[in-house]
C-alpha positions as CSV (number, residue, x, y, z in Angstrom):
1,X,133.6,244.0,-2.2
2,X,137.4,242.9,-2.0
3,X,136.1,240.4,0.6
4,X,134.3,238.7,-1.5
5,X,136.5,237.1,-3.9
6,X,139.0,236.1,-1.2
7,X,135.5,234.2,0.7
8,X,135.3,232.3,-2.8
9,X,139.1,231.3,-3.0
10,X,138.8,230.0,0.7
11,X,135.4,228.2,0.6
12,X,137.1,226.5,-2.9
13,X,140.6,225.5,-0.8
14,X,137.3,223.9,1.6
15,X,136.0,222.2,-0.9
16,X,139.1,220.8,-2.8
17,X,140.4,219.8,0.4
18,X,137.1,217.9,1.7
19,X,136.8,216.0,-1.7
20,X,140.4,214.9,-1.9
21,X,139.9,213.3,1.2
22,X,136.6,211.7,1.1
23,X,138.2,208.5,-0.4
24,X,140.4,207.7,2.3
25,X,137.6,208.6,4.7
26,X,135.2,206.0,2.9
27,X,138.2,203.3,3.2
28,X,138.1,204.5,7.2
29,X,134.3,204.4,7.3
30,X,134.4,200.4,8.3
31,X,136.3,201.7,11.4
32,X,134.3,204.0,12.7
33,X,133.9,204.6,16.5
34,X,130.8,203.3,18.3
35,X,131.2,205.7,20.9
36,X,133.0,209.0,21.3
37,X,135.4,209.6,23.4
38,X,135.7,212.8,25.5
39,X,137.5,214.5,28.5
40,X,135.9,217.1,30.6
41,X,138.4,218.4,33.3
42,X,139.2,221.7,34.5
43,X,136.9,224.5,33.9
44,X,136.2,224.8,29.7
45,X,135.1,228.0,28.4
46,X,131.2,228.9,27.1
47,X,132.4,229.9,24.3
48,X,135.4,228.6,21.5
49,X,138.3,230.9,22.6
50,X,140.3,231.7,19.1
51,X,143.9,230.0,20.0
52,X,146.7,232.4,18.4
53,X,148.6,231.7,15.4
54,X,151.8,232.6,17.0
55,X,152.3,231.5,21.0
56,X,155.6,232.0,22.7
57,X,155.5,229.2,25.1
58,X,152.2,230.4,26.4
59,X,150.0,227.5,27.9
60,X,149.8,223.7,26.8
61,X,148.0,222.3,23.9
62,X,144.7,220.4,25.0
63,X,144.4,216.7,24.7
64,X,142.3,215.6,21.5
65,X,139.5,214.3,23.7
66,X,139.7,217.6,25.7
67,X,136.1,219.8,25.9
68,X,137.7,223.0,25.4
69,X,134.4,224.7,25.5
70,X,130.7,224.4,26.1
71,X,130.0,225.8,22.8
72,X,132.3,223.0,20.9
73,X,131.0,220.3,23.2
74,X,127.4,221.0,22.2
75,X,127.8,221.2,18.0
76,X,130.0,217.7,18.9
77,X,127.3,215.8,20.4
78,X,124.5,217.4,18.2
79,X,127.2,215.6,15.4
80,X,127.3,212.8,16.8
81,X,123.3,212.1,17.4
82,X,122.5,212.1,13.9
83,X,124.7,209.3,13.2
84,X,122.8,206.2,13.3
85,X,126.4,204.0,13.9
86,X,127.3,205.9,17.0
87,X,125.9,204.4,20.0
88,X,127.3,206.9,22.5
89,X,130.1,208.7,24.2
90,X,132.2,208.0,26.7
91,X,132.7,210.8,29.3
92,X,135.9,210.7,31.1
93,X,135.6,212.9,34.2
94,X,138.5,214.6,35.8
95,X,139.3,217.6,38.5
96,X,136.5,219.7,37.1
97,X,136.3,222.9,38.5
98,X,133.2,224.1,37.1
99,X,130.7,226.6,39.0
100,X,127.2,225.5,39.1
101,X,126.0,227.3,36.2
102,X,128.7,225.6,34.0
103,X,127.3,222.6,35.7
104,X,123.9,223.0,34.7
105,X,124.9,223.4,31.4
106,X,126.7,220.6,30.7
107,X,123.5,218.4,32.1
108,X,121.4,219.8,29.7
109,X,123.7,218.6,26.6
110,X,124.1,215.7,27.9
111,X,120.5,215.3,28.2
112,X,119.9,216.3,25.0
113,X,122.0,213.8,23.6
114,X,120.4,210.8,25.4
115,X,117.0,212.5,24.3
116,X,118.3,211.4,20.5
117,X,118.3,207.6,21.4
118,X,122.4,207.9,22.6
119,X,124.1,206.6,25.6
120,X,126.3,208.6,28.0
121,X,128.5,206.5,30.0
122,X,130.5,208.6,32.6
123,X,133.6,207.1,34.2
124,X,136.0,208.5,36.3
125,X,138.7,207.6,38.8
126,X,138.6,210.0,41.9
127,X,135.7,212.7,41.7
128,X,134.1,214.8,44.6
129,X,130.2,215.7,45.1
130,X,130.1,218.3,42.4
131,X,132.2,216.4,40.0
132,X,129.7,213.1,40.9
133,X,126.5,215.1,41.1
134,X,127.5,215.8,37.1
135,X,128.5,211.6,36.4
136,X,124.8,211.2,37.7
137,X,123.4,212.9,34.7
138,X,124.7,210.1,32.5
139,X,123.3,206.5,31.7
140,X,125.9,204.7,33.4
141,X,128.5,205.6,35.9
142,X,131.4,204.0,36.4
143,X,134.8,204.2,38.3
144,X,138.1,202.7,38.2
145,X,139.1,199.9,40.6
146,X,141.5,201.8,42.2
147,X,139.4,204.9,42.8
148,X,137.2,206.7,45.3
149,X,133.9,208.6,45.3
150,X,134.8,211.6,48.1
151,X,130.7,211.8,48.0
152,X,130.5,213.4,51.9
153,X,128.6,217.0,51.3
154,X,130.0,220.2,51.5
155,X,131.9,222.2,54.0
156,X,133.3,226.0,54.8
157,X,135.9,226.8,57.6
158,X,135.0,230.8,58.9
159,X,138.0,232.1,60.4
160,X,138.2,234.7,62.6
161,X,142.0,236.2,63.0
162,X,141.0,238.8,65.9
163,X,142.5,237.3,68.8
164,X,145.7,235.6,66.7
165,X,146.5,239.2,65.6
166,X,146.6,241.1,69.0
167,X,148.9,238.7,69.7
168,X,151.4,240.1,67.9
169,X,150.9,243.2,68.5
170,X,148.5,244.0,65.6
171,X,144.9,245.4,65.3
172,X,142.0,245.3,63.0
173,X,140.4,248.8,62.6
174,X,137.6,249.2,60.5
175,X,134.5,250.9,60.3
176,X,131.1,249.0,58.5
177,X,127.8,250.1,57.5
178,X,125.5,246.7,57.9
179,X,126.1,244.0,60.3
180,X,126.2,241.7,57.1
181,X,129.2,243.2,55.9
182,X,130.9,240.5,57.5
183,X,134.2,240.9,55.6
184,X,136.4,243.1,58.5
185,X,135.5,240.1,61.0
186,X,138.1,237.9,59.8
187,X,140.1,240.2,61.6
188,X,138.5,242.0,64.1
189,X,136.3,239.4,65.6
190,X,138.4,236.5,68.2
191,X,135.1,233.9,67.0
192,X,133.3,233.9,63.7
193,X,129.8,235.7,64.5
194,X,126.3,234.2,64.6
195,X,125.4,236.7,61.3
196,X,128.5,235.0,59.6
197,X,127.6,231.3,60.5
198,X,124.1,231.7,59.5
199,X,124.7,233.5,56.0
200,X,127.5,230.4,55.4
201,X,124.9,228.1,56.6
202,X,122.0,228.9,54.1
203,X,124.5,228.9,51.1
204,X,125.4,225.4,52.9
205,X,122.2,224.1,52.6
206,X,121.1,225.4,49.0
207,X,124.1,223.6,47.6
208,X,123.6,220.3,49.8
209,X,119.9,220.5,48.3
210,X,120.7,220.4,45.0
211,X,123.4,217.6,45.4
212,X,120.6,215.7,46.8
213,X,118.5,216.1,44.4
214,X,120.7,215.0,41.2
215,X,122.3,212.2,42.9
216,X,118.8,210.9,44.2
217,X,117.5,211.7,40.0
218,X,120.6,210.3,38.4
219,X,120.6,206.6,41.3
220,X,116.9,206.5,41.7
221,X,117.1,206.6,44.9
222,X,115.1,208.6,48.0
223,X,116.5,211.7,49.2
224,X,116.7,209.9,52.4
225,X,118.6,207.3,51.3
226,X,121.3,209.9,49.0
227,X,121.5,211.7,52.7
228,X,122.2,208.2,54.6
229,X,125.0,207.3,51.7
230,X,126.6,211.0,52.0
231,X,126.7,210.9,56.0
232,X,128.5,207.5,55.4
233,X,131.3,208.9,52.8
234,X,133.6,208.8,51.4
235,X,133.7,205.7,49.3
236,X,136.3,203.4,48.0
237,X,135.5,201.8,44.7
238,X,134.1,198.7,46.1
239,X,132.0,200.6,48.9
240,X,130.9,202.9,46.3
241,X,129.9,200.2,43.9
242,X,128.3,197.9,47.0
243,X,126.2,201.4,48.0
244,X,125.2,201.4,44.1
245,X,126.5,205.0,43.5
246,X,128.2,203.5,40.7
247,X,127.3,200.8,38.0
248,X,130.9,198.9,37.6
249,X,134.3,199.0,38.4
250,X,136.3,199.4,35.1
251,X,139.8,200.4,34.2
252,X,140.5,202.6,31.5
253,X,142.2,199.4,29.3
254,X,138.8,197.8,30.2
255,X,136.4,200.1,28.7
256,X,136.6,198.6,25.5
257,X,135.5,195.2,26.8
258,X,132.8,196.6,29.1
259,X,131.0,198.4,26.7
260,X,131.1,195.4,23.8
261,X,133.2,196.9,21.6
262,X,136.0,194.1,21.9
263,X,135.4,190.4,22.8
264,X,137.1,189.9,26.3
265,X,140.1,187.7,26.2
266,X,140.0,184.2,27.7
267,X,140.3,183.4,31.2
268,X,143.1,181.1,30.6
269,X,144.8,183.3,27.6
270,X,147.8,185.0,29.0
271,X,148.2,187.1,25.6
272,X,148.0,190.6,25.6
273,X,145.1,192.5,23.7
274,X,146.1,193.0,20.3
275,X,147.2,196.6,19.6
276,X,143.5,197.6,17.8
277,X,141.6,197.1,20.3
278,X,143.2,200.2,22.6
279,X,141.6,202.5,19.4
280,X,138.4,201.5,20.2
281,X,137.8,204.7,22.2
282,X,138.7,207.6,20.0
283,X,138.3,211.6,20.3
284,X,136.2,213.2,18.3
285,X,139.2,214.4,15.7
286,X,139.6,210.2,14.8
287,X,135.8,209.8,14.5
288,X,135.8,212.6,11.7
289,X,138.4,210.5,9.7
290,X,135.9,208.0,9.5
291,X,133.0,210.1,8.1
292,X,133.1,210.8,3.9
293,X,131.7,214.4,4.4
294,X,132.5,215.5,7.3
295,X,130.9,219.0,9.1
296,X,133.1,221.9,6.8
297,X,132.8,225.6,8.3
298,X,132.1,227.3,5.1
299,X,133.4,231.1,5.6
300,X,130.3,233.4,5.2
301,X,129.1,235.8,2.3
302,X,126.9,237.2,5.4
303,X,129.0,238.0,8.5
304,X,127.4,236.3,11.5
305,X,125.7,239.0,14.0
306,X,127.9,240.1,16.5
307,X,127.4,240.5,20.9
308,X,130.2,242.4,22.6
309,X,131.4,240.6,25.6
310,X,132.6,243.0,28.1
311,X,134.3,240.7,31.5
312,X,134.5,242.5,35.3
313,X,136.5,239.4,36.6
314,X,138.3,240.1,40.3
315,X,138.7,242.5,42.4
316,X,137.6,245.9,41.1
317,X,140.6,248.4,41.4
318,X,141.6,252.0,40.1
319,X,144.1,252.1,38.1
320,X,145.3,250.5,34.4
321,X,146.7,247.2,33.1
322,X,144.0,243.9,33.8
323,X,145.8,241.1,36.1
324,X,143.4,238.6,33.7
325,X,140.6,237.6,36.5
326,X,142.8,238.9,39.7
327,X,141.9,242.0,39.3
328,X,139.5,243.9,37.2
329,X,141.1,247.8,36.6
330,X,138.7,250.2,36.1
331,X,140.6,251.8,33.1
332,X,141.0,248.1,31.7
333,X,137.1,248.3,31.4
334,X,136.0,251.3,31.1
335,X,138.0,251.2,27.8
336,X,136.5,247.6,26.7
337,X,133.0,249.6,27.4
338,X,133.7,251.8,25.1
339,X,135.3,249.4,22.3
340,X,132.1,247.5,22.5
341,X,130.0,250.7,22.4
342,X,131.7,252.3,18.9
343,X,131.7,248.9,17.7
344,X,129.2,248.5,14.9
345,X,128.6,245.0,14.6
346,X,127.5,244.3,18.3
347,X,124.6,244.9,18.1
348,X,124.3,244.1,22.3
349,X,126.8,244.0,25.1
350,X,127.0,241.1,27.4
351,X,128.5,242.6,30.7
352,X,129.9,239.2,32.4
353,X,130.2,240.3,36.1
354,X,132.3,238.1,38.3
355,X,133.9,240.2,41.1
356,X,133.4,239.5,45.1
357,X,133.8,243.8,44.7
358,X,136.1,245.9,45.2
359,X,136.8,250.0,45.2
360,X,134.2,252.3,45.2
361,X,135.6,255.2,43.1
362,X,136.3,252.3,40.4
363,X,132.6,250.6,40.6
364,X,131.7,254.1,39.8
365,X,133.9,255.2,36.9
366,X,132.2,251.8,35.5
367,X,128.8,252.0,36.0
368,X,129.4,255.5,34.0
369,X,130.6,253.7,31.5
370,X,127.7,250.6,31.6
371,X,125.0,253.6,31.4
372,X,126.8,255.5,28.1
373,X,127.0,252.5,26.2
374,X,123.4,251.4,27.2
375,X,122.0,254.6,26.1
376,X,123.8,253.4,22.7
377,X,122.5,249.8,22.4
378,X,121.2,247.1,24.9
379,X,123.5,245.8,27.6
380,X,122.5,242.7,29.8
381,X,124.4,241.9,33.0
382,X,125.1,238.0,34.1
383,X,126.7,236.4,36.7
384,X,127.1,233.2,37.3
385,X,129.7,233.1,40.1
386,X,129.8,235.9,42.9
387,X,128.5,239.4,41.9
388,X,128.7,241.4,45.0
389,X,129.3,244.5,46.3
390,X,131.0,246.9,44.1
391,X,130.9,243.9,41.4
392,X,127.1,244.2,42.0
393,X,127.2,248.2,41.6
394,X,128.8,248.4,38.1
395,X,125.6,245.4,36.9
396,X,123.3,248.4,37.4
397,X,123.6,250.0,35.3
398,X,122.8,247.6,32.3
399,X,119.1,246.7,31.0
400,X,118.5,244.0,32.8
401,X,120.2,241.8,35.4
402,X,120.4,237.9,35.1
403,X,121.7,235.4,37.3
404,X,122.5,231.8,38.0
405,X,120.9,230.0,40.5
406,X,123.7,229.8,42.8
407,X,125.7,232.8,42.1
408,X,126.3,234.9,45.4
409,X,124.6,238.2,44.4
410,X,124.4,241.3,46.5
411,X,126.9,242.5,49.8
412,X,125.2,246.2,49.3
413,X,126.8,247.6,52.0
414,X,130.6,249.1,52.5
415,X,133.5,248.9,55.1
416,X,137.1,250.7,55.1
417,X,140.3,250.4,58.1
418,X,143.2,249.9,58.6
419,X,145.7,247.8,60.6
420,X,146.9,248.8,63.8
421,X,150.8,247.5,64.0
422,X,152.0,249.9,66.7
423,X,152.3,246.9,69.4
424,X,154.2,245.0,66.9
425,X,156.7,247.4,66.4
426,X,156.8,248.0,70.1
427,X,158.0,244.7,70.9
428,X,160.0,244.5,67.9
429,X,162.0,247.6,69.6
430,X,161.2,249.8,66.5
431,X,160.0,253.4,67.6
432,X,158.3,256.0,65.4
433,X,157.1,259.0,65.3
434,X,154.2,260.4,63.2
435,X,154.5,264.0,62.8
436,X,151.6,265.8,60.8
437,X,150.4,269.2,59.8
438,X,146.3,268.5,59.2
439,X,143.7,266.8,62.4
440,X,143.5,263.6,59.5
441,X,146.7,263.9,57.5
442,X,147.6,260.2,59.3
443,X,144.4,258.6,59.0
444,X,146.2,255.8,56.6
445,X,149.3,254.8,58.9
446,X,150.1,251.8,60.6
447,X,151.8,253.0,63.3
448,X,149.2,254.1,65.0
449,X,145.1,253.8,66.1
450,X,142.4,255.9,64.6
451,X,141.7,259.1,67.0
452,X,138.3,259.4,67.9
453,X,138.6,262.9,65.1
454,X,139.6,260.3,62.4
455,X,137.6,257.9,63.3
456,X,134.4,259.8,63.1
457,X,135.7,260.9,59.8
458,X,135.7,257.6,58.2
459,X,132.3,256.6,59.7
460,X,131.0,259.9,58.0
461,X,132.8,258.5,54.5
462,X,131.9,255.1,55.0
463,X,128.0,256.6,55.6
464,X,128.1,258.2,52.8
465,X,129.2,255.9,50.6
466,X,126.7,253.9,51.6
467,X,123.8,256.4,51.3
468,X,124.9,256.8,47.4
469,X,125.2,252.9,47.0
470,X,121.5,252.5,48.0
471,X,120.8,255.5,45.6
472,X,122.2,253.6,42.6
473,X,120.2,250.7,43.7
474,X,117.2,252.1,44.1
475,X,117.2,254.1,40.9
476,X,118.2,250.7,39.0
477,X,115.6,248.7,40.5
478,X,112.6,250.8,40.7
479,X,112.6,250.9,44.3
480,X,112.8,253.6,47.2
481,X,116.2,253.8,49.4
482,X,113.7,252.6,52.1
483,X,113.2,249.4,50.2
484,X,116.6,248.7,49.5
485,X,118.0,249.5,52.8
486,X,115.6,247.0,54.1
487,X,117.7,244.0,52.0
488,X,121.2,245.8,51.9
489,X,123.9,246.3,54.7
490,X,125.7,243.6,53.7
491,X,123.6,240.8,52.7
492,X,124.1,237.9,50.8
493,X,121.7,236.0,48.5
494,X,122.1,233.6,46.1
495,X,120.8,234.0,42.4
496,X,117.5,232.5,43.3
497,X,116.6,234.1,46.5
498,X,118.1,237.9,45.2
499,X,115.6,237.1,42.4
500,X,113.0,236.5,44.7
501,X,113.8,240.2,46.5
502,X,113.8,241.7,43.3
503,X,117.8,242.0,42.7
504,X,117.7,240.3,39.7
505,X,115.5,240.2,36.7
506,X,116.0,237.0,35.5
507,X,117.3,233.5,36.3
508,X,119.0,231.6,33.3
509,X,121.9,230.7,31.9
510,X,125.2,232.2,30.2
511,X,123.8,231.5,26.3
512,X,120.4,232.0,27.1
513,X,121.4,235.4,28.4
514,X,123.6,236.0,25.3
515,X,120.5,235.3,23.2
516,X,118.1,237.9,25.3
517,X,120.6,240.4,24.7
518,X,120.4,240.3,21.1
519,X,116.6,240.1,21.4
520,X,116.7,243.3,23.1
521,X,118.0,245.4,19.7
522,X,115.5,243.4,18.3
523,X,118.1,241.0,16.4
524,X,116.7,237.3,16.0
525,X,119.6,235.5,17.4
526,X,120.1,232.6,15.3
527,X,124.0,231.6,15.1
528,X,126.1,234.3,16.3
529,X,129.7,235.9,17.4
530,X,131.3,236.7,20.5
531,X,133.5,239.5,20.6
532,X,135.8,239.9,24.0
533,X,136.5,243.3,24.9
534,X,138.7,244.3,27.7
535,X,141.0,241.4,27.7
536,X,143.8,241.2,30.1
537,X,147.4,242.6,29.5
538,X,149.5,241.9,32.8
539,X,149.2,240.6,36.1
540,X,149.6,242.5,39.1
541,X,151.9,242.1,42.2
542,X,150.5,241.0,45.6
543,X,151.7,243.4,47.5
544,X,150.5,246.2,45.0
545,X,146.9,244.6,45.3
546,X,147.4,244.7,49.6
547,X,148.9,248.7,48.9
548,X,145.7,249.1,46.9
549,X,143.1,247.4,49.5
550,X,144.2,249.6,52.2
551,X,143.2,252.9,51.0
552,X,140.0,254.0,52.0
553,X,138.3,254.6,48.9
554,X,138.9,250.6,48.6
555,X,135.4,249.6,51.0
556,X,133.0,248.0,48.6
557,X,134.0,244.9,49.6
558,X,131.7,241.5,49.4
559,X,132.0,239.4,53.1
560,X,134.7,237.0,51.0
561,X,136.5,239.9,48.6
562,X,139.9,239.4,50.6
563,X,140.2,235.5,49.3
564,X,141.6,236.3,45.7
565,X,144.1,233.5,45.6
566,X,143.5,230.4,42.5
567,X,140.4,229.8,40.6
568,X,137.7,230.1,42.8
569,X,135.4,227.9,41.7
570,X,132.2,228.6,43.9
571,X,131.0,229.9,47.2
572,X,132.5,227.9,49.5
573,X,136.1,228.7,47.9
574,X,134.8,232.3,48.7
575,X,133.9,231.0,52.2
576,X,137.2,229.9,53.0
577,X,138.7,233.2,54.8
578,X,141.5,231.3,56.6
579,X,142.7,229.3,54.3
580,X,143.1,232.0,51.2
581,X,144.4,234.1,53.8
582,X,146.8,232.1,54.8
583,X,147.9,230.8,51.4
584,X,148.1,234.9,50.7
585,X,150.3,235.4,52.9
586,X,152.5,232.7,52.1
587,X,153.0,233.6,48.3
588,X,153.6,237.4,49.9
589,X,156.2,235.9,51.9
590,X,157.8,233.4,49.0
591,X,157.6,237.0,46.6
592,X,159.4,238.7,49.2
593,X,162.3,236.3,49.8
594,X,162.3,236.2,46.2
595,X,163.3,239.7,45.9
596,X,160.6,240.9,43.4
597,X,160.0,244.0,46.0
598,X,163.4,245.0,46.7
């Protein structure tokens, strides 16, 4: 009951504050925007992330025009439709790294929006296919003198590192259970294999498909054609305007003009535009100062209903601590399992899977966790990046399974090794000696190659493993080991063709997931909470993530789990072996000379 009076005192600070204002507001009203101004760039969040009160130095301050979340983005444009002065927005479009799913999202608002009688005019001045397959969702697209369309499809470079590494002296060793555990051929293999070219290749073609397809919706043009103008890319402004990819050619200073807002100055006036003219195009926090009464979020007699959010992002490792989307620790969310499990007001758990996979011993420790809480309350997987492997493991053990169409779901399959560096150290002139008491006791060390004793020992592990992998599997799914041996060893699908096999339940996205969840505990959804659990606390060293990945409980591994370097965005920054693997190695090399190991 103590919360109640302090609800009144802040809904009447609300109201006071609201009505002192709504004078100068009405005085702005006569200035008010025609269209909206915002920024999409980056990758925003689904949800509103509370900022902290108190920030030492941590991150920059977004832009005013900044979407800083899909969530926010939505309520603003559903604000913005029912006011008959607004005519539109103006999408400013730069660097997005958004997955598909994101994607998708962000088309359906913006259809929405036009669906209310608005306009969405998209302008940018350097995007890529993704980022243009997006501006085609809008009313008009347009581009800045100066920039380019880089419209020319998508491509993935397979390295294989086999022959490179004997070179030096070094050997891959690893043992695999399915030839579509693909991962240990980066470097093993001296050429990438046919298995490896034609899983890239069909992941290749979905994504080139549905470029097609929105470009060819958003241009009204034939998929022929959209094919034609890719194989021609990329484009210049003029090209790209000539091709009619884009509408105009406008500069930011311009956009006023183009859309009407501003008379354009004469051809023989040499003054500048008067100063008023550059406020034309204002965020969304200027528009507000025009409107009396604006939106207020009242607080709530009635707390809103509640959804845990429980993230496996990275790697999954043993161990403490959460390197916040490097690495996912399996005490990091084994203890956000059981937060959101004893917590009484989520009434579901959202378990948001985004892990290329990862230990085995960890995946399990996990899924034990997934399966107490679920026996508590509902708890729906989603993925809507790369769920694989070991990632894919710990999503079975929730109620149901939902993906995104494009995610990269599955990998079932395992593979552990070692590297061989005993003909590096031999022409390096370095000489050791491994002395052991036990046939296996130096299974783990460099310095030498598995004997056919060890080796047969890890096959029997790794065949194991794998045995009890298809178990979990099957017993999730419904299905014999039979069944799922018959789509495991390795492969990869995509969200649409693992639903197809049965992998999946469902294909949807991130808040129509949230709202099933709550509809399995039988909770209407209506306008509810978020509730993170597991958040991150530290990052991890690379060379303590290498110490980890060599030990041989570490062989869950999805075909791409060994490229953990930046944000990767999608599958084909997952299909990139040799370039993370190089760009690993140089910020193992730049730590090192740093000193942070010594």
């Amino acid at each position: 009951m103590l919360r109640l009076p302090f609800i009144a005192l802040a809904n009447l600070f609300l109201l006071l504050s609201s009505l002192l204002g709504a004078p100068f507001r009405m005085l702005a009203a006569r200035h008010r925007p025609a269209y909206v101004r915002f920024r999409l760039t980056g990758d925003p969040s689904y949800r509103q992330q509370r900022r902290p009160r108190f920030s030492l130095g941590g991150g920059s301050k977004p832009e005013p025009a900044d979407v800083t979340s899909l969530e926010r983005f939505g309520e603003d444009l559903r604000l913005l439709a029912k006011d008959a002065r607004v005519k539109g927005i103006v999408l400013e479009v730069e660097e997005l790294g958004l997955p598909s799913a994101k994607r998708d999202a962000v088309v359906a608002l913006l259809a929405e929006f036009r669906a209310a009688g608005k306009r969405v005019v998209a302008w940018a001045v350097m995007v890529d296919s993704d980022s243009y397959a997006l501006m085609c969702a809008a009313d008009e697209v347009l581009l800045a003198p100066m920039g380019r369309l880089e419209l020319v499809g998508y491509a993935a470079e397979a390295t294989a590192l086999g022959e490179g590494l004997s070179r030096v002296g070094i050997r891959g060793q690893f043992v695999r259970r399915g030839d579509y555990k693909t991962a240990p051929e980066l470097f093993t293999h001296p050429e990438v294999s046919d298995i490896q070219r034609r899983t890239v290749e069909t992941f290749l073609d979905e994504r080139y498909s549905a470029l097609v397809e929105a470009v060819s919706a958003g241009r009204r043009k034939t998929a022929d054609e959209v094919k034609g103008l890719i194989d021609v890319g990329p484009f210049s402004a003029q090209r790209a305007k000539a091709a009619g990819l884009v509408d105009a050619l406008v500069s930011e200073a311009d956009l006023s003009v183009h859309l009407g807002l501003v008379a354009a100055p004469a051809a023989d006036s040499k003054a500048p535009a008067a100063e008023e003219d550059e406020t034309e195009l204002e965020p969304l926090e200027m528009y507000l100062e025009t409107v009396p009464f604006p939106p207020v979020k009242w607080k709530r007699l009635k707390r809103r209903t509640r959804l845990a959010l429980v993230p496996v992002s990275g790697m999954i490792v043993p161990g403490k601590g959460n390197a916040g989307g490097r690495l996912a620790t399996a005490d990091a969310v084994v203890k956000g399992l059981r937060a959101a499990g004893r917590d009484k007001r989520s009434k579901a758990v959202l378990l948001y899977v985004n892990s290329p996979g990862g230990a085995a011993i960890a995946s399990e420790q996990i899924l034990e966790a997934v399966q107490r809480v679920a026996k508590k309350k509902p708890v729906l997987a989603y993925m809507d990046r790369v769920c694989a492997s070991a990632g894919y493991m710990v999503a079975l053990g929730a109620k149901e399974v939902w993906s995104a169409p494009h995610a990269v779901v599955g990998s079932i399959g395992v593979f552990a090794g070692k590297f061989d560096t005993s003909g590096l150290l031999k022409l390096l002139g370095i000489h050791r000696t491994v002395l052991t008491r036990g046939a296996n006791a130096a299974l783990l060390s460099f310095s030498k190659a598995f004997s056919e004793g060890e080796r047969a020992a890890l096959e029997a592990d790794v065949e194991e493993m794998y045995q009890s992998f298809l178990g979990h599997v099957a017993k999730a799914r419904g299905r014999t080991k039979e069944e799922i041996h018959a789509l495991a060893e390795g492969r990869v699908y995509s969200g649409l063709r693992a639903k197809d096999v049965g992998l999946v339940d469902r294909i949807g996205g991130f808040e129509e997931a949230c709202r099933h969840a709550l509809s399995l505990a039988n909770v209407t959804p209506g306008d509810f909470e978020l509730k993170t659990y597991g958040a991150a606390e530290r990052k991890m060293s690379l060379l303590r993530l290498l110490a980890g990945a060599a030990h041989p409980q570490t062989y869950a591994f999805c075909p791409w789990s060994w490229n953990l370097g930046g944000h990767e965005q999608d599958l084909l920054a997952l299909l990139a072996d040799g370039t993370k693997w190089g760009g690993w190695l140089r910020q193992l090399v730049s730590e090192w000379r740093d000193g942070k190991y010594w």
